[in-house]
Each structure stands twice: as structure tokens, then as C-alpha cells.
C-alpha positions as CSV (number, residue, x, y, z in Angstrom):
1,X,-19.2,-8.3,10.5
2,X,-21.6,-5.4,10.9
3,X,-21.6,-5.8,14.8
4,X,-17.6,-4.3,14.8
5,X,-18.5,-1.4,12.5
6,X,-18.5,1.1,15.6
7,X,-15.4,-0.5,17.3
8,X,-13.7,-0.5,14.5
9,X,-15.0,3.0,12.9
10,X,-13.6,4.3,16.5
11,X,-10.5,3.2,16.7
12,X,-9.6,4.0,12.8
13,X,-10.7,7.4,13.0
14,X,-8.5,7.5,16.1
15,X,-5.5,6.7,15.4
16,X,-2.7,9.0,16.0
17,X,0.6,9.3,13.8
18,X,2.6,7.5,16.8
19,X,0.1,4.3,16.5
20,X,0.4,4.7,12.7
21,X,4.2,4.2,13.0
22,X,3.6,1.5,15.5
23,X,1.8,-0.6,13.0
24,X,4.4,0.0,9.9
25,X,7.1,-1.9,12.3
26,X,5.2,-4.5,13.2
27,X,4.3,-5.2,9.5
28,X,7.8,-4.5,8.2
29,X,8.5,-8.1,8.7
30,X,5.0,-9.7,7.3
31,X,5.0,-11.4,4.0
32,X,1.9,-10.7,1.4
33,X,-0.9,-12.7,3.3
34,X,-3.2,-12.1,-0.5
35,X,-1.7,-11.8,-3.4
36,X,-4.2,-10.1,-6.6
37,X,-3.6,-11.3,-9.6
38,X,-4.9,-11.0,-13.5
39,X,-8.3,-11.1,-12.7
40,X,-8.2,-8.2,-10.0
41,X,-10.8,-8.0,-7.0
42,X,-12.8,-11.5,-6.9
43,X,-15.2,-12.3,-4.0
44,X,-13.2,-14.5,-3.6
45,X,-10.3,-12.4,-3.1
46,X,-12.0,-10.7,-0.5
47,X,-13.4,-13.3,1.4
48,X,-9.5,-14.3,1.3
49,X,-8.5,-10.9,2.8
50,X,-11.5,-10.8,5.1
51,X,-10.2,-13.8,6.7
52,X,-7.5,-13.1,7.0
53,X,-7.4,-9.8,8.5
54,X,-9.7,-11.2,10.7
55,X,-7.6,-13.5,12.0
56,X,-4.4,-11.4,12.1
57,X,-5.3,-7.7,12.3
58,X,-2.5,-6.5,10.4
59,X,-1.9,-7.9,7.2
60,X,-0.2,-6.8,3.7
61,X,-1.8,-7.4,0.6
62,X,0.1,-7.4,-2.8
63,X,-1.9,-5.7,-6.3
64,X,-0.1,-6.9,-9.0
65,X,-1.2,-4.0,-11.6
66,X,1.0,-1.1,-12.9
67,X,-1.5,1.5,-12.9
68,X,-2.0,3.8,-10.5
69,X,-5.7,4.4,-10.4
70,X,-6.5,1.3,-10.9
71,X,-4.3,0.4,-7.7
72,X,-5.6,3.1,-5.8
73,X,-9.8,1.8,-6.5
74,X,-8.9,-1.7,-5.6
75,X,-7.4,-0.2,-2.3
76,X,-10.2,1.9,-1.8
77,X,-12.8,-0.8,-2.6
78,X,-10.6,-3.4,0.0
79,X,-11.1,-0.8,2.4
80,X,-14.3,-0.1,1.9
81,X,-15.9,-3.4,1.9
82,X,-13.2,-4.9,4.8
83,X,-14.0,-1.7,7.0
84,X,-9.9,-1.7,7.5
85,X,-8.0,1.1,7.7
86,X,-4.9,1.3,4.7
87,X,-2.0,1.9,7.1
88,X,1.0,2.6,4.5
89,X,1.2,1.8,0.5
90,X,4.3,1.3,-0.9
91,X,5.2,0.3,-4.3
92,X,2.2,-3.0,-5.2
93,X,2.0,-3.9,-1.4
94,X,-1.0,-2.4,1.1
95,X,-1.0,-2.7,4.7
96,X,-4.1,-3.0,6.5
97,X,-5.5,-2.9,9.8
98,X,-8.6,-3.5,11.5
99,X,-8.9,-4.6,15.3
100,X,-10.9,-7.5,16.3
101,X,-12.8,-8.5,19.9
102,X,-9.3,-10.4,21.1
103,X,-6.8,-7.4,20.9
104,X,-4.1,-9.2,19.3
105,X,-2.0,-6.1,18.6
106,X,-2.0,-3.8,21.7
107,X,-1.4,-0.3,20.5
108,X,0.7,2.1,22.2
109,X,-0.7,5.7,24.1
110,X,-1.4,8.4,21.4
């Protein structure tokens, strides 16, 4: 995991509003890959996610929790421990992003 950190840290800073845009169609479409439940933010829960945005790149997460700042420290603590980037929040659902070696989603120019 620590071997993408300055790939990834590179391309997140990076990104321009155009490739931002990019990314909110593609997971317009996409169902909730992890859904968070009662107990919150598991390591289990993130194992979940890390596999899966490994395997996908772009994936939505659902937080099933009506407060804001609780929402908003589970995002940051996804983020933070994925090294993803939080591409659009709306409502419970988060979209993140993080490239991998393969280049499954090929970004347009800035």
C-alpha cells in the first residue's frame, strides 16, 4: 500500500476541476460498493473499502448516520487511512478515487 503513496499523492493533488467532473459521471451510475452501518468505521469496514477501491478505482460508499460531523470524520478518516481522494458527497453517499498501477480509469487532459 505504502509503495503507491507518491503516485497516488501526485495525481490527487493534481487533479483539475475538468477531471473532477470526469469522475462524477462515471460514478453517477455505480451502486454503494460499502455500505456503514450501526457500528460505524470497523477494520473491517475498511479492509472492505480498501479492496475494493483497489480493485475499482472509483467507488461510492454509503454512511448511514444523520449527523453531520460525525459523517464528515468518517470521511475524513476513509480518506485518510485509504489515501483516496473524496471526489463529491452528496446526501449519505461518498465517492472516492484513488488510481492504481493498471490505469483502469484513463483521465481526460486538465
Amino acid at each position: 500500500m505504502k509503495r503507491f503513496q507518491p503516485l497516488i499523492k501526485d495525481i490527487c493533488m493534481k487533479l483539475s476541476n475538468k477531471q473532477k467532473q470526469f469522475l462524477k459521471g462515471l460514478a453517477h451510475s455505480l451502486k454503494p460498493v460499502v455500505l456503514l452501518g450501526q457500528n460505524g468505521l470497523t477494520e473491517g469496514v475498511l479492509a472492505e473499502i480498501e479492496n475494493a477501491i483497489s480493485h475499482h478505482e472509483l467507488i461510492k460508499v454509503k454512511i448511514a448516520t444523520d449527523d453531520r460531523e460525525t459523517k464528515q470524520l468518517i470521511i475524513d478518516a476513509i480518506v485518510r487511512e485509504t489515501e483516496a481522494l473524496a471526489i463529491a458527497k452528496i446526501g449519505h453517499i461518498v465517492v472516492l478515487y484513488r488510481p492504481s498501477e493498471a490505469k483502469k480509469i484513463e483521465l481526460p487532459r486538465k
